[in-house]
C-alpha positions in Angstrom: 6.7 12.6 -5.8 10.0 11.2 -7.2 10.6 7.6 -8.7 13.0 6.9 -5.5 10.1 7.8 -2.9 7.6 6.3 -4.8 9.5 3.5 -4.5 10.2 3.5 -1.0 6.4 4.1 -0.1 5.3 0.7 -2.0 8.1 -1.0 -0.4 6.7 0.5 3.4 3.5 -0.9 2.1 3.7 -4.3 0.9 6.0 -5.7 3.7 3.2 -3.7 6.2 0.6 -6.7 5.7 2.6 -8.8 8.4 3.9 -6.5 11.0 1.8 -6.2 14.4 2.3 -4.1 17.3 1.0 -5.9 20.4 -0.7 -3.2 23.1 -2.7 -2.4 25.6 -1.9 0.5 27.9 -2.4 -1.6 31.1 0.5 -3.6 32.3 0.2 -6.8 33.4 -1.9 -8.3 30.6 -0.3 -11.0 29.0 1.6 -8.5 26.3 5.5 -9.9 26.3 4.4 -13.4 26.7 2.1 -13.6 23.9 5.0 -11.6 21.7 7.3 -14.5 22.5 4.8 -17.8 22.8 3.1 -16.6 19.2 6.5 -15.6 17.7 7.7 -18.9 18.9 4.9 -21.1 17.9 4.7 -19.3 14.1 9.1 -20.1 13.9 7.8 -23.8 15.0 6.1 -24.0 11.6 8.9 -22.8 9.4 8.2 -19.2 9.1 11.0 -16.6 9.6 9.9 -14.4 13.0 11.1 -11.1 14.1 10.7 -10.0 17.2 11.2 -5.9 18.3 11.2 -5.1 21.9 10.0 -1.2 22.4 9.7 -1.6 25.8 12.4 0.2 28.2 11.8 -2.8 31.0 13.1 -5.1 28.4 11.3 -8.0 30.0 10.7 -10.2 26.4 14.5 -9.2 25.7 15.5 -11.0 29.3 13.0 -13.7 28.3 14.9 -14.6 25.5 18.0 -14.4 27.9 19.9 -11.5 25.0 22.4 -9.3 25.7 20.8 -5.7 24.9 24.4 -4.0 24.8 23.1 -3.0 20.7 19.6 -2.6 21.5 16.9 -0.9 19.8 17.6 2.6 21.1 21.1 3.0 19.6 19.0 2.1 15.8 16.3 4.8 16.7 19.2 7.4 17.7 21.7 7.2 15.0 19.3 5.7 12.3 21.0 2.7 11.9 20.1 -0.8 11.0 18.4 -3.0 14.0 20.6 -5.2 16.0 18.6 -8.6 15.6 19.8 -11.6 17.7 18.8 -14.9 16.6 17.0 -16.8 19.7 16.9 -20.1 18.2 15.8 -21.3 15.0 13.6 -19.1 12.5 13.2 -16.9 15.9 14.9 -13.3 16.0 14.9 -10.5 18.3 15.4 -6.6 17.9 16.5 -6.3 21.8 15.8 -3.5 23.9 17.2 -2.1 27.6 16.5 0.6 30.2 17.7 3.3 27.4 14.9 3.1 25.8 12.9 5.2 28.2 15.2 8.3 26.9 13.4 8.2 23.8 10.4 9.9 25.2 12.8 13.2 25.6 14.7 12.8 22.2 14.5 16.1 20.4 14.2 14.4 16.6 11.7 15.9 14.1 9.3 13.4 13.3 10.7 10.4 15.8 7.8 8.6 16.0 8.0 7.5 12.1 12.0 6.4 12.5 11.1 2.7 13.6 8.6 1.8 10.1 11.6 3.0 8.2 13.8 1.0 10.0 11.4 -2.2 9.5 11.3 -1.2 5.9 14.8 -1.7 5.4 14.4 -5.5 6.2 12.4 -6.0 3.3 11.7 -10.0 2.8 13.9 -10.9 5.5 10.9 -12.5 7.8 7.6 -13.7 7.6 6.4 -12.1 10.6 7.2 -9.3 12.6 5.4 -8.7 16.3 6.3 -5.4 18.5 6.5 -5.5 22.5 5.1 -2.0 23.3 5.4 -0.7 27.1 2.3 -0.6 29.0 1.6 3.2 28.1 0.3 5.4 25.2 3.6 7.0 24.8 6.1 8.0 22.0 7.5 4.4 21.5 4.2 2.6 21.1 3.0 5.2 18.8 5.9 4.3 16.9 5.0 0.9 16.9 1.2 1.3 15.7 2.9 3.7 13.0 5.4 1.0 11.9 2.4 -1.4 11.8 -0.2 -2.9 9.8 -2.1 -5.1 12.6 -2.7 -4.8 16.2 -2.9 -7.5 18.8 -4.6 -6.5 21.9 -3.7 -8.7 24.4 -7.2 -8.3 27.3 -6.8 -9.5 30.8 -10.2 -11.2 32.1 -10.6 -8.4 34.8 -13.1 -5.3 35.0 -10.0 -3.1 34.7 -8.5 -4.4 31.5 -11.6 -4.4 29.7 -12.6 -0.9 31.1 -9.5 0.7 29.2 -10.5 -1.3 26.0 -12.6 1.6 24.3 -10.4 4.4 25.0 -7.4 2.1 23.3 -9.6 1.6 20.0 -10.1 5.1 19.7 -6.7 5.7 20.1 -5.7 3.1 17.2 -8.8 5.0 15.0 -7.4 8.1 16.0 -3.7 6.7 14.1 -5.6 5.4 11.3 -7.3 8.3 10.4 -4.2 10.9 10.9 -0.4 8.8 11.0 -1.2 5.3 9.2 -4.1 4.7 7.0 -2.9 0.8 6.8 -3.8 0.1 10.3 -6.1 -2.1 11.4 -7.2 -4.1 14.8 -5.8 -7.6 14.7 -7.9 -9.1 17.0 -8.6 -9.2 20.7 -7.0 -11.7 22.7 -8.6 -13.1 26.0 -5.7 -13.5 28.8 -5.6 -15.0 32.3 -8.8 -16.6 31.5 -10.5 -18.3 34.6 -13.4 -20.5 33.2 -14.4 -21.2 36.6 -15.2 -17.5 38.0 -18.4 -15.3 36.7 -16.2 -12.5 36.2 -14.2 -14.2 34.2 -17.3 -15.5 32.0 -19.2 -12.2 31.9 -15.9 -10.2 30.3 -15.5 -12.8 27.7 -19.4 -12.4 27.5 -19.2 -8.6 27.2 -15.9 -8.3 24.8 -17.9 -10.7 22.2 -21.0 -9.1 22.2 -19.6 -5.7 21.5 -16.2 -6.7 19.7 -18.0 -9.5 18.0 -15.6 -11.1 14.8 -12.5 -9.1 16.6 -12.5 -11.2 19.6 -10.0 -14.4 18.3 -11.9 -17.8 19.6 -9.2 -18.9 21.7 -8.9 -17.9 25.1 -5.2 -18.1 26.8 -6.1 -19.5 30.2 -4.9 -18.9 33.6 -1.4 -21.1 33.8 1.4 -20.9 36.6 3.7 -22.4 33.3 3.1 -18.8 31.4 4.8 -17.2 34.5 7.5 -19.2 35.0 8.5 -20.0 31.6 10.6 -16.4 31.0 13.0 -16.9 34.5 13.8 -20.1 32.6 14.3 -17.9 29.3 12.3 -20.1 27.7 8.9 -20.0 25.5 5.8 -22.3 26.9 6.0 -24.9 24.1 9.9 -25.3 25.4 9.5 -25.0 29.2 5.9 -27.2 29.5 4.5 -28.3 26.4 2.2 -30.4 28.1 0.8 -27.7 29.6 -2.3 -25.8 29.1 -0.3 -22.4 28.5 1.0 -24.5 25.3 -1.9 -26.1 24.5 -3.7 -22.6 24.5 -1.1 -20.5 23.1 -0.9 -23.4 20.1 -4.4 -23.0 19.3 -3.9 -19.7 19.4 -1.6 -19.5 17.0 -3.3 -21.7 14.2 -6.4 -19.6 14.7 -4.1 -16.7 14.2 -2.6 -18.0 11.0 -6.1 -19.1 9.5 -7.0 -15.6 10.5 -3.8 -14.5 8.7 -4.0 -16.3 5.3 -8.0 -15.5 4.8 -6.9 -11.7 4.4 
């Protein structure tokens, strides 16, 4: 191995620690909103966040209400630097749009590795980086868990969601063992949380006792403010931070740095 790839590999490695790709291959689960209500709660407390939108609906890129004329797609084609956008202060985003979805056909030897070297190029630029994957185990969000050190699985409080949950940790194994030996599950994350139903109880129930110390303590309830937050292109603590969205998604967040900083 040369000096210059050596080089490059320690680089890849030691900005790895804080980059998370946030999935789960069911839609609907909470995924773009806790992308932009954690990113936006971290920039709260002076650290430099990076958001990347990998997901051709580009709903967390019209969130953020950014124009995703340079989006992600034109970086993965030509190999060129990301177009990041800065949403307000200490919060960035690499935006993304419908081209995206051509990605899946693009005939590039070894695609699936171009986004990490793209994030290694930023070096020190950010404290934080979190990755909006689309709802599907495709090309793009196998990019994402090879560009990352952490996932995030975001777990809607439904039979559904938490049916998929084993076959997506294998999956994430699976890219450990063969594409990226740095990766490791984040945490789970307990969405649309009703306290008040028995379903809602016995998933939480279920996900602890078999996910045990993987399952973060905070549970993101069930708020109408979550929803309506993005048509206002607006995070939670913005929109309604008197509302339980915000209060959740803050606990959520210090829980996530403690969990962070004891690494």
């Amino acid at each position: 191995m040369s000096i210059r790839s050596s080089i490059l590999k320690i680089k890849i490695k030691s900005i790895m620690k804080h980059i998370y790709a946030i999935v789960n291959n069911k839609g609907g689960v909470g995924k773009t909103s806790t992308v932009y209500n954690l990113s936006a709660g971290i920039a709260r407390r002076n650290k430099r966040v990076l958001m990347i939108d990998v997901d051709p609906q580009a709903n967390l890129t019209q969130s953020c209400g950014c124009d995703s004329s340079d989006n992600v797609y034109n970086s993965l084609l030509y190999d060129k630097e990301l177009p990041i956008i800065e949403v307000k202060q200490n919060l960035f985003i690499a935006p993304s749009s419908m081209e995206l979805s051509s990605f899946e056909h693009l005939n590039e030897v070894g695609k699936e590795n171009i986004l990490r070297s793209l994030i290694a190029k930023l070096e020190d630029k950010f404290d934080f980086v979190f990755i909006d994957c689309q709802p599907s185990l495709s090309a793009l969000t196998m990019s994402a868990l090879i560009a990352s050190n952490n996932v995030i699985i975001p777990l809607q409080s439904h039979f559904l969601s938490s049916h998929g949950l084993k076959n997506l940790l294998t999956v994430i194994s699976k890219t450990k063992q063969r594409l990226n030996p740095n990766l490791e599950v984040g945490g789970i994350l307990l969405t649309m949380f009703k306290k008040n139903t028995v379903l809602s109880r016995d998933i939480a129930d279920f996900t602890s006792s078999n996910f045990k110390n993987l399952v973060f303590k905070t549970k993101i309830r069930d708020n109408i403010s979550i929803a309506e937050a993005p048509a206002s292109q607006s995070d939670i603590f913005s929109y309604s931070p008197g509302s339980l969205g915000a209060l959740d998604y803050g606990k959520f967040c210090s829980e996530f740095l403690a969990r962070f900083n004891s690494k």
